[in-house]
C-alpha positions in Angstrom: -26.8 9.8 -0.4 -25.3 8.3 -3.5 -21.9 9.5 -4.7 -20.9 8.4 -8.2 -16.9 8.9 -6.7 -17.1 6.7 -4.0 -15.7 3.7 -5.5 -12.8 5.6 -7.2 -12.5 7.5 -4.5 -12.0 3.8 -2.1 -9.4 3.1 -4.9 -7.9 6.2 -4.6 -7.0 5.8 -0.9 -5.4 2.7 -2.0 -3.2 4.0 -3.8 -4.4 2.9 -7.4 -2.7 5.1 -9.9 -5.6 4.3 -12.3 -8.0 5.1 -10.2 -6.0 8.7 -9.9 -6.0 8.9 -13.2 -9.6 8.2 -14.0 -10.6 10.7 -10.9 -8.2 13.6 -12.6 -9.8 13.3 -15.8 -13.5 13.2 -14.6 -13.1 16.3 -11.9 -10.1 18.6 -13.2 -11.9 20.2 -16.2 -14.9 21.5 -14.1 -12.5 22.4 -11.0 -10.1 23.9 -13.0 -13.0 26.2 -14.7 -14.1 27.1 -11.9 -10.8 28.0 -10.5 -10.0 30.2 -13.4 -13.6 31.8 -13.5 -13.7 33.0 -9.7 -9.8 34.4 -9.8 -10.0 35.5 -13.3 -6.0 34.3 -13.5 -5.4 30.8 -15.4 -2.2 30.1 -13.8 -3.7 31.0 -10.2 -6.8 28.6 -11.3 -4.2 26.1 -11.9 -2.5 26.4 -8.7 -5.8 26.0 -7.0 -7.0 23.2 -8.8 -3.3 21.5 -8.3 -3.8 22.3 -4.1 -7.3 21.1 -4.2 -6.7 17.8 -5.6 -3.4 17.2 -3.1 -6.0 17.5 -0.4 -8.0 15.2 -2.0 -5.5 12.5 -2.2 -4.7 13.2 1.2 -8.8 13.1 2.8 -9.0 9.7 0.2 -7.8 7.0 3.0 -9.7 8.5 5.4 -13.1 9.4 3.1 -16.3 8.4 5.1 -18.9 7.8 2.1 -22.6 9.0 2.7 -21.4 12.1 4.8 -21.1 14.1 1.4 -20.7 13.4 -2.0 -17.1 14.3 -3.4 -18.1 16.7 -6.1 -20.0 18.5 -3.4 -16.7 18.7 -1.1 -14.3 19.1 -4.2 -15.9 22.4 -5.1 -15.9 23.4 -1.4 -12.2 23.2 -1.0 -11.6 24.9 -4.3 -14.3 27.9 -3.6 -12.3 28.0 -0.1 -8.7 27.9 -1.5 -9.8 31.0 -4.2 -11.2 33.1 -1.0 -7.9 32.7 0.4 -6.3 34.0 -2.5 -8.8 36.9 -2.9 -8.6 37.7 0.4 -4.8 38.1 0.1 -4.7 40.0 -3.1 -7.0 42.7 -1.0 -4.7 42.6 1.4 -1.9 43.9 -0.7 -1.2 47.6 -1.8 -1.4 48.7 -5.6 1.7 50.7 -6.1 0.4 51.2 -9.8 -2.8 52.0 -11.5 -3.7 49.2 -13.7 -4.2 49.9 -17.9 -7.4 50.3 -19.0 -8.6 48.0 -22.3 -8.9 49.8 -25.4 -12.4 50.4 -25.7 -12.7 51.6 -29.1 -13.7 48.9 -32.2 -11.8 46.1 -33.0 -10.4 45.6 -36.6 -12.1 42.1 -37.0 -14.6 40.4 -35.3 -11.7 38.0 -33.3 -10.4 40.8 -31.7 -13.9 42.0 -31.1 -15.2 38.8 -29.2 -11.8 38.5 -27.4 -12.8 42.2 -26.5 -16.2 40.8 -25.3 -14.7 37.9 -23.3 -12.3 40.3 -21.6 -15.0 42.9 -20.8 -17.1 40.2 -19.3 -14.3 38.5 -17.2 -13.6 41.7 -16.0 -17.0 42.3 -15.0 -17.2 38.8 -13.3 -13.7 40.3 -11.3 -15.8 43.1 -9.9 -18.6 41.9 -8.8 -19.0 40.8 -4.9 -17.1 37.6 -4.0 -20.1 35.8 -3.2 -22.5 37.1 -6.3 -19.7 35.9 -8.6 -19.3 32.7 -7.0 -23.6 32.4 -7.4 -23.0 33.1 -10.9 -20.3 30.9 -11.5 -21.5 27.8 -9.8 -25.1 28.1 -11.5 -24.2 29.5 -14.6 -20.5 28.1 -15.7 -20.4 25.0 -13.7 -24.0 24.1 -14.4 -24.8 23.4 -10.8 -29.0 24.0 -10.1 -29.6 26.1 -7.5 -30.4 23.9 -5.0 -27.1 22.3 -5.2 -25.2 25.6 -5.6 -27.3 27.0 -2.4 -26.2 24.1 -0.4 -22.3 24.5 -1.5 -22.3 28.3 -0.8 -24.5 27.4 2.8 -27.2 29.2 2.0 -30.9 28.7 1.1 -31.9 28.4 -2.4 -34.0 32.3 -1.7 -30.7 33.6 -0.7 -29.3 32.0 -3.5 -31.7 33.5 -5.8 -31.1 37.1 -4.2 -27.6 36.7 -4.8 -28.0 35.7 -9.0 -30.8 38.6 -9.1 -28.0 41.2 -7.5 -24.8 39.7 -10.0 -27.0 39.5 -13.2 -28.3 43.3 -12.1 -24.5 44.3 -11.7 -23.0 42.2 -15.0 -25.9 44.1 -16.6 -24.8 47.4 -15.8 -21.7 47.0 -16.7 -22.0 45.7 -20.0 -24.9 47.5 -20.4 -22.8 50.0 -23.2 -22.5 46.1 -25.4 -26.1 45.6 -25.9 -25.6 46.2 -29.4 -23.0 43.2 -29.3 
């Protein structure tokens, strides 16, 4: 298995700050999207992120290359730390009803693709934890489906199944923008 990481990673656990550096700038971005995109919170993505690169530094000493690539692991511990924070925000009462977005036209067509954005984030937000995180892995982080499949532990059919069911739900959803 060949891991483009595993040489930074090596100078990770030893403590090279360049290395850290270099290893920030190549994974954050992707990480941090993906946090963002499955919580639909930017600060909670950034939390997430933050945590998931503190248990990085702390697996680097003791990394085994050839057991999995980094990226592969990386996105694990990130998809895990966001279920832990889904599964808490369940777990918690809503005293109040949340606002509901204006729906009507926006004056100009910035506020109308923010509008857009919004709507489809929220859509994203209620799907199924597991269709959105299909979605996200294949679609926003550009992962093919084999690679999301074996991330999520499934197989690439289930994987399929689970795109067919989120794009079918997006769909309906936004079906009222088609016009858009």
């Amino acid at each position: 298995m060949d891991d483009p990481d595993e040489e930074l990673l090596a100078r990770v656990g030893r403590g090279d700050p360049a290395a850290v550096r270099a290893l920030m700038g190549r994974k954050l971005p992707r990480v941090l999207a993906l946090a963002q995109r499955m919580l639909g919170d930017p600060a909670e993505g950034e939390d997430v992120a933050q945590e998931a690169f503190l248990r990085a530094w702390k697996q680097a000493p003791q990394w085994k290359p050839g057991q999995a690539r980094f990226d592969t692991w990386l996105h694990r511990v990130a998809l895990n730390l966001c279920y832990d924070r889904l599964r808490r925000r369940r777990e918690v009462t809503v005293a109040l009803v949340p606002e509901r977005a204006d729906e009507g036209p926006a004056p100009d067509r910035g506020l109308q693709a923010r509008d857009i954005g919004t709507r489809v984030a929220a859509a994203m937000q209620a799907l199924p934890d597991r269709q959105r995180e299909a979605i996200v892995l294949c679609h926003y982080q550009e992962l093919s489906n084999i690679e999301a499949a074996g991330l999520m532990g499934v197989s690439v059919d289930a994987l399929e199944s689970l795109l067919a069911r989120g794009r079918r739900n997006l769909r309906g959803a936004l079906s009222d923008m088609a016009g858009h």
